[in-house]
MIKE-663198 format. One line per field, with one value per residue (C-alpha): x, y, z; residue in three letters. Coordinates in Angstrom, 2 decimals. Layout:
MIKE-663198
u = c(X/...)
v = c(Y/...)
w = c(Z/...)
vodo = c(ALA/...)
***
This chain:
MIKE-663198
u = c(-30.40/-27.88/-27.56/-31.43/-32.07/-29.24/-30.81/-34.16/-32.69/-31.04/-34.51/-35.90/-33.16/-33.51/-37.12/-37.09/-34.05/-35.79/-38.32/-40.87/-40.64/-40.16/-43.49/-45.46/-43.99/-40.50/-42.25/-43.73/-40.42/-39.25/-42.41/-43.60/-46.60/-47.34/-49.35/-51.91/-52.77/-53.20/-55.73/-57.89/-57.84/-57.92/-55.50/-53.69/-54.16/-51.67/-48.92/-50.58/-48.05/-45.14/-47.93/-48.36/-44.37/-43.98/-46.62/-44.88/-41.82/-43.81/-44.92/-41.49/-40.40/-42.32/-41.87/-38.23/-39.11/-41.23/-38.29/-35.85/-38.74/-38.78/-34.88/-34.62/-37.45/-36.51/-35.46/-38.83/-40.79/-39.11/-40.85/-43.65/-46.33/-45.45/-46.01/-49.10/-50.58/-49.59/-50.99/-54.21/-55.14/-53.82/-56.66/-59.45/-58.04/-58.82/-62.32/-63.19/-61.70/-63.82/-67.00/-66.16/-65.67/-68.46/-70.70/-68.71/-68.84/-71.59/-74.44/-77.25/-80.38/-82.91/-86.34/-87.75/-85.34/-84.38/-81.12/-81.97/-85.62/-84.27/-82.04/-84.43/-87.94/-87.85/-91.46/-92.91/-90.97/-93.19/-91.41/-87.87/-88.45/-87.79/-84.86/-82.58/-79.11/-77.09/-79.35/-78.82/-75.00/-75.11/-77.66/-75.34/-72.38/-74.27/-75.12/-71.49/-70.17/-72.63/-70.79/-70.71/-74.04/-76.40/-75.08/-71.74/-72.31/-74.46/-71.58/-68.93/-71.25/-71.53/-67.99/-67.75/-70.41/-68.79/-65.65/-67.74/-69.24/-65.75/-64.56/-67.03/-67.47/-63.62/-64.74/-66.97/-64.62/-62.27/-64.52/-64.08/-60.72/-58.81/-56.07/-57.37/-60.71/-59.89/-60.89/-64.79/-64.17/-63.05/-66.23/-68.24/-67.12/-68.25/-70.95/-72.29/-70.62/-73.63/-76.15/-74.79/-77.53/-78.84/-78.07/-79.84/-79.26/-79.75/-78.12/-75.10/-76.79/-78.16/-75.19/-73.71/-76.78/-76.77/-73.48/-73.13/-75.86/-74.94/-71.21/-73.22/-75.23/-72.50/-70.27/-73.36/-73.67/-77.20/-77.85/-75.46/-77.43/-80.99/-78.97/-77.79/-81.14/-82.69/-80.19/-80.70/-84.71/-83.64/-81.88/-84.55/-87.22/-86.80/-84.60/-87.25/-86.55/-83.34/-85.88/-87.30/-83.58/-82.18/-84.54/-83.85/-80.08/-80.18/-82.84/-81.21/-78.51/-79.36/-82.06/-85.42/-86.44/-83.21/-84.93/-87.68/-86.30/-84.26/-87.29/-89.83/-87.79/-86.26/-89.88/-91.31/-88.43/-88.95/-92.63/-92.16/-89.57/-91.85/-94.87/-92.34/-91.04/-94.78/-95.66/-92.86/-92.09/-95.04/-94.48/-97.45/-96.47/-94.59/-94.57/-95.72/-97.65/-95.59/-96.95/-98.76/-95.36/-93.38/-95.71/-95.60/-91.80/-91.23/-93.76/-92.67/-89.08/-88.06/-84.23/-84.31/-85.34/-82.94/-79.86/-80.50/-80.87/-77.44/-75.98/-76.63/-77.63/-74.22/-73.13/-76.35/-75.45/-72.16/-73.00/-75.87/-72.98/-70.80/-73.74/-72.60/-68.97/-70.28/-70.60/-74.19/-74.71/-74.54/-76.85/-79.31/-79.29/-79.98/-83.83/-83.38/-82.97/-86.71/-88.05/-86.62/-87.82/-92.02/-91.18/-89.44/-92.24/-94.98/-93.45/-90.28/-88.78/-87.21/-85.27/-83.03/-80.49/-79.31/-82.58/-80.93/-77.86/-78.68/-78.16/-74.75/-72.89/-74.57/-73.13/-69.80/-69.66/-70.58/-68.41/-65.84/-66.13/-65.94/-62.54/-61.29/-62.09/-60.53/-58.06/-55.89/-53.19/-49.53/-47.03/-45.61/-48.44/-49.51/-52.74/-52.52/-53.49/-56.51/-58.81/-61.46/-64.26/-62.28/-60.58/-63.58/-64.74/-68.47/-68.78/-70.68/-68.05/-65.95/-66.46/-69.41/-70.68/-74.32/-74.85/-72.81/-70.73/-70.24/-67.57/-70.84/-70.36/-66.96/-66.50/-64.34/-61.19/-57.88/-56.96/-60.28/-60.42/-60.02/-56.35/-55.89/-55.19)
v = c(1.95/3.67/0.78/0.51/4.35/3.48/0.88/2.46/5.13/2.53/0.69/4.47/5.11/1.96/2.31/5.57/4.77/1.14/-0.34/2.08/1.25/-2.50/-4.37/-6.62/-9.73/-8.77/-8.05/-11.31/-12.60/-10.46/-11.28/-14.92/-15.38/-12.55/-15.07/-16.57/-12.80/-11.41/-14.93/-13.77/-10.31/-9.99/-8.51/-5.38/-2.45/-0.99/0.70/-0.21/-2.89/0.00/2.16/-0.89/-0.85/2.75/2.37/-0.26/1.76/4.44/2.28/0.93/5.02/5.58/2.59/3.51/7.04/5.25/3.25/6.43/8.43/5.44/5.23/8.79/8.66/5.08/6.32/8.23/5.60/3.60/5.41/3.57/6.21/6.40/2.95/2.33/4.74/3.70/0.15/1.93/3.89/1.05/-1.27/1.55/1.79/-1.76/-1.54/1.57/-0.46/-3.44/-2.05/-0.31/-3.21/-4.89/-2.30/-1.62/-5.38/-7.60/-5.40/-5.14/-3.14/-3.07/-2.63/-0.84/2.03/3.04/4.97/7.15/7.84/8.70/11.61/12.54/12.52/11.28/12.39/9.43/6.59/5.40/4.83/5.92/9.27/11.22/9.68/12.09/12.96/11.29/11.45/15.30/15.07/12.63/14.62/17.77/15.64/14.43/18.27/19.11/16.41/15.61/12.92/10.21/7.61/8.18/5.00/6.16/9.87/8.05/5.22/8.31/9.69/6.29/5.64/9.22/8.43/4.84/7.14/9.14/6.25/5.08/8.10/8.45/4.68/5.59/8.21/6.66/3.96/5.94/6.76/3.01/1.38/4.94/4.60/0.67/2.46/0.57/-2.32/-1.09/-0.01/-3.63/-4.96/-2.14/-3.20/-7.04/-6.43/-4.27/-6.25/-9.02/-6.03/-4.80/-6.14/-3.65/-0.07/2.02/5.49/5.57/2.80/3.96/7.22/5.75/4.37/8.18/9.97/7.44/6.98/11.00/11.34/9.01/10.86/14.08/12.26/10.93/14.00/16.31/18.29/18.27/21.38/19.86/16.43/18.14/19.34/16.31/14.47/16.83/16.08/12.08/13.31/13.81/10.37/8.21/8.79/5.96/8.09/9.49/6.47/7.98/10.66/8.46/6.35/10.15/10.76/7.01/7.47/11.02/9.59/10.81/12.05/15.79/17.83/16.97/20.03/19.81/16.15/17.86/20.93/18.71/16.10/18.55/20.39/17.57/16.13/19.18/19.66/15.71/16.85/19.79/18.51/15.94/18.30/20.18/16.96/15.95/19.14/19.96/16.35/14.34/10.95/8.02/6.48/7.09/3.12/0.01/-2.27/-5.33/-7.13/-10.14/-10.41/-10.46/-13.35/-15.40/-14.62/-15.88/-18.93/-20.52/-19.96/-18.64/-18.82/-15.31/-14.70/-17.32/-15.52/-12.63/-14.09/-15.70/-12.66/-10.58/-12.98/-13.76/-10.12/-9.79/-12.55/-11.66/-7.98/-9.64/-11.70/-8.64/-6.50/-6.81/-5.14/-1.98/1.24/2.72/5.17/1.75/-0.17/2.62/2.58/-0.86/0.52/1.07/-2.02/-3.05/-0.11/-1.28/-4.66/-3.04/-0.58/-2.94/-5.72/-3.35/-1.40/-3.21/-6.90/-8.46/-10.81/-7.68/-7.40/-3.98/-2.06/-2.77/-0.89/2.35/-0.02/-1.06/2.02/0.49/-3.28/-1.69/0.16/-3.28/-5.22/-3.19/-2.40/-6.28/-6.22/-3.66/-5.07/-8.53/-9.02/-5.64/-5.94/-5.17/-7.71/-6.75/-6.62/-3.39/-2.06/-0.15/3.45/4.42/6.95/6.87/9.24/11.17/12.15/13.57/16.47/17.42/13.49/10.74/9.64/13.15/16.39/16.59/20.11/20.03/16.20/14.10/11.04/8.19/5.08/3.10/6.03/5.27/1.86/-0.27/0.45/-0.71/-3.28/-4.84/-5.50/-8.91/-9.60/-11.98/-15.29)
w = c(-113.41/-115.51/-117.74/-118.11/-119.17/-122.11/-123.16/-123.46/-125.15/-128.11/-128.59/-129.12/-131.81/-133.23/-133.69/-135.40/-137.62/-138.62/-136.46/-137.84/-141.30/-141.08/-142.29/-140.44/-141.78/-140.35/-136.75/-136.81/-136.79/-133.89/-131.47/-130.58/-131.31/-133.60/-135.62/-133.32/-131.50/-135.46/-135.84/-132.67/-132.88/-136.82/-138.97/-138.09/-140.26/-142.30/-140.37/-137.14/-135.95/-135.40/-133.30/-130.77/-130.26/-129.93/-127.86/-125.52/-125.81/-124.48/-121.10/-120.73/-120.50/-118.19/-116.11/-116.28/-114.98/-112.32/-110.94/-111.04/-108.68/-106.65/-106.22/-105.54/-102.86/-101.61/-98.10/-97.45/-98.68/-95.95/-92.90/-91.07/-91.63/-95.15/-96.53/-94.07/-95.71/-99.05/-97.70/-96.84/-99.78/-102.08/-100.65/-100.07/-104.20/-105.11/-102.90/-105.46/-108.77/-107.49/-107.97/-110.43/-112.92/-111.50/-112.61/-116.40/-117.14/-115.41/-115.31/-117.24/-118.35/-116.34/-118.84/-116.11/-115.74/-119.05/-118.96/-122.26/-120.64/-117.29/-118.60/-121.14/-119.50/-116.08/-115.67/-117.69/-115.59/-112.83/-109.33/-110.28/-111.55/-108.70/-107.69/-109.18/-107.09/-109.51/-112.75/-112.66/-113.02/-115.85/-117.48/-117.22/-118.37/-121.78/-122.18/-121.88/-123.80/-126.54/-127.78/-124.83/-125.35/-122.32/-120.53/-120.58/-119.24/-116.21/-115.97/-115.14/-113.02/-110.77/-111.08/-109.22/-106.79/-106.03/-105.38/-102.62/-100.88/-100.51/-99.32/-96.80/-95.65/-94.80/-92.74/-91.15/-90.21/-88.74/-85.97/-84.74/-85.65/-86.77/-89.64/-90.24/-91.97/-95.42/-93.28/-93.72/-97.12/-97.83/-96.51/-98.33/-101.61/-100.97/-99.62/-102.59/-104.93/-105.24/-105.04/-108.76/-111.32/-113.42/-114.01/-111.83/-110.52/-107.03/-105.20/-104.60/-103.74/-100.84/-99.95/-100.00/-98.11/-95.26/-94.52/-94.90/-92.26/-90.17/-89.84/-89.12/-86.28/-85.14/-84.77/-83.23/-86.39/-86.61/-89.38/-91.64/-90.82/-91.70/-95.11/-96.02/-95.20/-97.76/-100.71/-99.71/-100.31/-103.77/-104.35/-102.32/-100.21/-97.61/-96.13/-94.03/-91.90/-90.72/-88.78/-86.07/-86.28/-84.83/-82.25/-80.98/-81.33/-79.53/-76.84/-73.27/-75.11/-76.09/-74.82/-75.45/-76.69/-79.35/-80.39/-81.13/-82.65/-85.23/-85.44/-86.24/-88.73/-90.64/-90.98/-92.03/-94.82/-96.03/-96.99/-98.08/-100.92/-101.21/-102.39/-104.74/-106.19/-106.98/-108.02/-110.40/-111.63/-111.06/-111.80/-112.74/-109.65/-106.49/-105.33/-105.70/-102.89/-102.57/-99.80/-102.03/-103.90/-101.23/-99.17/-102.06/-102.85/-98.94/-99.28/-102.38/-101.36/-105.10/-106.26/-106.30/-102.53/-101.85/-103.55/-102.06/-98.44/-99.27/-99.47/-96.86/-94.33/-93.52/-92.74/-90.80/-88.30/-88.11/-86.97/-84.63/-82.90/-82.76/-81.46/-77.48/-78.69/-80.60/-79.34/-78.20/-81.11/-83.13/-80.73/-80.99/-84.75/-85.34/-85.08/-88.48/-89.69/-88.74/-89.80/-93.62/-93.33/-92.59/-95.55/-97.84/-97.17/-98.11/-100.67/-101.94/-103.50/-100.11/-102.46/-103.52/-100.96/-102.56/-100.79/-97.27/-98.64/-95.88/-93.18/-94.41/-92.22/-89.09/-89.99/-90.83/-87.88/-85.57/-87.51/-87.35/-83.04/-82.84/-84.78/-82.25/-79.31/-80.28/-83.01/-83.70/-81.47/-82.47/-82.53/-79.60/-77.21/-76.85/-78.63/-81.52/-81.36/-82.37/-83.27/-80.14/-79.07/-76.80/-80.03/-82.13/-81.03/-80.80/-81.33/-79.45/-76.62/-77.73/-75.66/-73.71/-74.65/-73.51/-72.44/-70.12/-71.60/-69.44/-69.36/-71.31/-74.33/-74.78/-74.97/-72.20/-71.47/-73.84/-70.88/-70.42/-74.33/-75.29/-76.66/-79.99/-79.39)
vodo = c(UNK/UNK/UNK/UNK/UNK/UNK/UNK/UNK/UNK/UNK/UNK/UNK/UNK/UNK/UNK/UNK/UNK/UNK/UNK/UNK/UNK/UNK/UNK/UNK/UNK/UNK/UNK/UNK/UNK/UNK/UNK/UNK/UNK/UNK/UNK/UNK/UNK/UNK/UNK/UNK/UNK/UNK/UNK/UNK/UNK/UNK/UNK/UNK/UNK/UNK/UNK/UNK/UNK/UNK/UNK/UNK/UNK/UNK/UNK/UNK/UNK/UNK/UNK/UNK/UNK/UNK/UNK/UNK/UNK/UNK/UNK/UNK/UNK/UNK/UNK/UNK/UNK/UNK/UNK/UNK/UNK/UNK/UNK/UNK/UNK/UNK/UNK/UNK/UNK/UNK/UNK/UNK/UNK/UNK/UNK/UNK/UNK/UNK/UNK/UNK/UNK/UNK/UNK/UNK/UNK/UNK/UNK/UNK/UNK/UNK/UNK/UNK/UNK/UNK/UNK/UNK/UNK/UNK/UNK/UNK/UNK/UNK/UNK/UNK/UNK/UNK/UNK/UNK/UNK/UNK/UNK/UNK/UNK/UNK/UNK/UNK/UNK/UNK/UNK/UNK/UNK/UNK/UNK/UNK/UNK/UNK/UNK/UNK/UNK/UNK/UNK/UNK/UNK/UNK/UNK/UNK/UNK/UNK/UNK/UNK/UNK/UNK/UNK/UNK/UNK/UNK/UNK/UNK/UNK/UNK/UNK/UNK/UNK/UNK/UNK/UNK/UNK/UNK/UNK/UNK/UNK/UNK/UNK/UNK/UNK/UNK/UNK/UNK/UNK/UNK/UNK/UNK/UNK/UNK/UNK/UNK/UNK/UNK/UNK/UNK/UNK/UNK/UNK/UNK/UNK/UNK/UNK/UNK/UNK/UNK/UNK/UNK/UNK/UNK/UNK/UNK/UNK/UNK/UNK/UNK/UNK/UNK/UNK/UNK/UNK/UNK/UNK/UNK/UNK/UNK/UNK/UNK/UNK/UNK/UNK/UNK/UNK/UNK/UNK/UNK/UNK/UNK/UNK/UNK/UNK/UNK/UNK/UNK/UNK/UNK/UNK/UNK/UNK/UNK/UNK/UNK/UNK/UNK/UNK/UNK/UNK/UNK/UNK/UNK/UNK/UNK/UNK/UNK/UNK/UNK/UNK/UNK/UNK/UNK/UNK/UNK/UNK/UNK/UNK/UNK/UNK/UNK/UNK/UNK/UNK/UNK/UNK/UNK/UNK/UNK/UNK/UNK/UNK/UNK/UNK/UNK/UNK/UNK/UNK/UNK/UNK/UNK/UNK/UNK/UNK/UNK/UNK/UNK/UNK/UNK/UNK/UNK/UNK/UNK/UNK/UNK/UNK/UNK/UNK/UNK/UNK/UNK/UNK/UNK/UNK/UNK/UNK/UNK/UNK/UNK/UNK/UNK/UNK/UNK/UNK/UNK/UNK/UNK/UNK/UNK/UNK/UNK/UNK/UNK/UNK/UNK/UNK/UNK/UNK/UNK/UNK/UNK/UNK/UNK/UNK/UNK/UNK/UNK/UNK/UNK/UNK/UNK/UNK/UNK/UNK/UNK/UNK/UNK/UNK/UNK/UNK/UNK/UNK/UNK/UNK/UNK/UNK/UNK/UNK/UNK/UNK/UNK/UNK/UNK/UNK/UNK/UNK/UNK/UNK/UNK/UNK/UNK/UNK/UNK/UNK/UNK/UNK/UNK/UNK/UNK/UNK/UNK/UNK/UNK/UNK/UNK/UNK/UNK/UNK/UNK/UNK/UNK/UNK/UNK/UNK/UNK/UNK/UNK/UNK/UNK/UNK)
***
């Protein structure tokens, strides 16, 4: 290591005594193939050739620095806790960086959601223009920094909200297989990876507001659920199908006076943003009948409505077969999913697998029971540990509080699980 810090420290000298001056006929001499890289990338500019190697000098610095951290911290980074999670927020990392160059290089414009317009004058764009959550941000972002185009202040902001909906899909996965949550941030990022075709603000959003809800359901935190329904209201307004998805998950579970309570009051909230929304940003339109479209898109079997059975089909059988191993709050919430198909058929393009994007918690969550139950075993027989019920408070299989929890809540016991073959 020694030797390596020396030797960084002579190319520095070097550099500044010569290297800096030298001109870029003498550096093609030092680097192979100097020539063909100057041929495809153009010329370099004057004096721009001793930049790139300071520049490289500068990287190799720092991955010097890097290795002497590492040395000094070797022993630490040796523990079991430590490097799983350094395993599990490298992955729930490359689930993130995933989408996120998906969505910087392959997609495109969509002519019906102009970026520019959105941010500008959202009241003129029909359908879209109340969808808002993460148009706001970017708009506040182009304010603050005048200088970024309109697609890149609303890129930023999706690159944040991709970071959220990773964030919380890990939460959410906790609930079922504990500390191996990057497992349902893994299958987050392919599923939504097909589902990336033109810019558009409120995908991901949905993504966010659903899953958020869901985790509020889920742990019995029904105010914070109501708020969080209302800020979804904002993004997309389908979202009023989690309403009747919370009194059939909560069925026999809660009083039915608190069903009510949280029914009636969520539903009463969804309108009334809706009637501010309409009255304070009207739009042309608020939707679009599809039904005719989608019949036809069915019937005639169009490349488009086959693409976009191909890819979530899959991940819909496979959460059908894994249906008998997931826990009841994500039995109960598979009401949702034909509750989107009506909406979607009347209102929607079935042939864009992205609108089925607030069901993707409920498939994570089955897919991810089904895992539990039958492959993650460590290698020397005994189950991992895991985050269950009985360890989330106010949760569904957690403390009781006000409603009683039964074997049925909380899943079959570790030694009646299936083991891995």
């Amino acid at each position: 290591m020694l030797a390596a810090v020396l030797l960084l420290l002579a190319l520095w000298v070097v550099f500044f005594l010569w290297g800096r001056r030298l001109p870029a006929s003498t550096w093609a001499r030092v680097f192979p193939g100097f020539d063909l890289a100057e041929r495809a990338f153009g010329p370099s500019p004057v004096g721009w050739v001793p930049k790139v190697v300071a520049i490289w000098l500068g990287i190799l610095t720092l991955g010097t620095a890097g290795l002497v951290v590492l040395a000094h911290f070797w022993n630490d980074l040796q523990r079991s806790e430590v490097r799983a999670r350094i395993y599990s927020n490298t992955l729930s990392l490359a689930a993130f960086y995933g989408l996120l160059v998906e969505l910087a290089t392959k997609v495109y414009a969509n002519p019906q959601y102009d970026i520019q317009t959105m941010m500008t004058n959202p009241r003129t764009v029909p359908v879209f223009g109340q969808r808002l959550l993460l148009v706001w941000p970017a708009m506040l972002l182009k304010h603050l920094v005048p200088q970024l185009s309109f697609v890149t202040a609303f890129d930023i902001i999706q690159a944040i909200g991709i970071a959220i909906a990773i964030y919380l899909i890990g939460e959410w996965s906790a609930l079922f297989v504990g500390r191996l949550k990057f497992l349902g941030q893994i299958i987050m990022a392919l599923f939504l990876l097909p589902t990336f075709v033109y810019l558009q603000g409120h995908d991901v959003g949905v993504v966010i507001t659903y899953t958020l809800c869901f985790l509020l359901l889920y742990k019995r935190q029904y105010w914070f659920f109501g708020l969080a329904l209302c800020v979804g209201m904002l993004n997309h307004q389908n979202i009023l199908l989690l309403i009747p998805t919370a009194v059939v998950i909560l069925w026999n579970r809660e009083k039915p006076s608190k069903i009510l309570w949280l029914a009636v009051l969520t539903t009463a909230a969804y309108f009334t943003i809706q009637v501010i929304l309409n009255t304070v940003l009207p739009i042309p339109q608020t939707h679009e009948p599809k039904v005719w479209w989608n019949m036809r898109l069915i019937a005639e079997m169009h490349k488009n409505m086959l693409y976009g059975a191909m890819t979530i089909v899959p991940w819909y059988v496979a959460a059908a077969a894994a249906l008998g191993s997931a826990d009841p709050f994500l039995k109960r919430a598979t009401v949702l999913f034909p509750m989107q198909v009506g909406v979607f058929f009347l209102y929607g393009q079935l042939n864009e697998a992205r609108i089925f994007n607030g069901f993707l918690p409920v498939v994570i969550g089955i897919l991810l029971c089904f895992l539990r139950d039958h492959y993650l075993e460590v290698t020397d027989g005994r189950r991992r540990p895991q985050i269950s019920r009985a360890e989330c408070p106010n949760s569904f299989g957690g403390k009781a509080g006000d409603t009683e929890i039964t074997q049925a809540d909380c899943g079959p016991p570790p030694e009646r699980r299936a083991v891995a073959r």
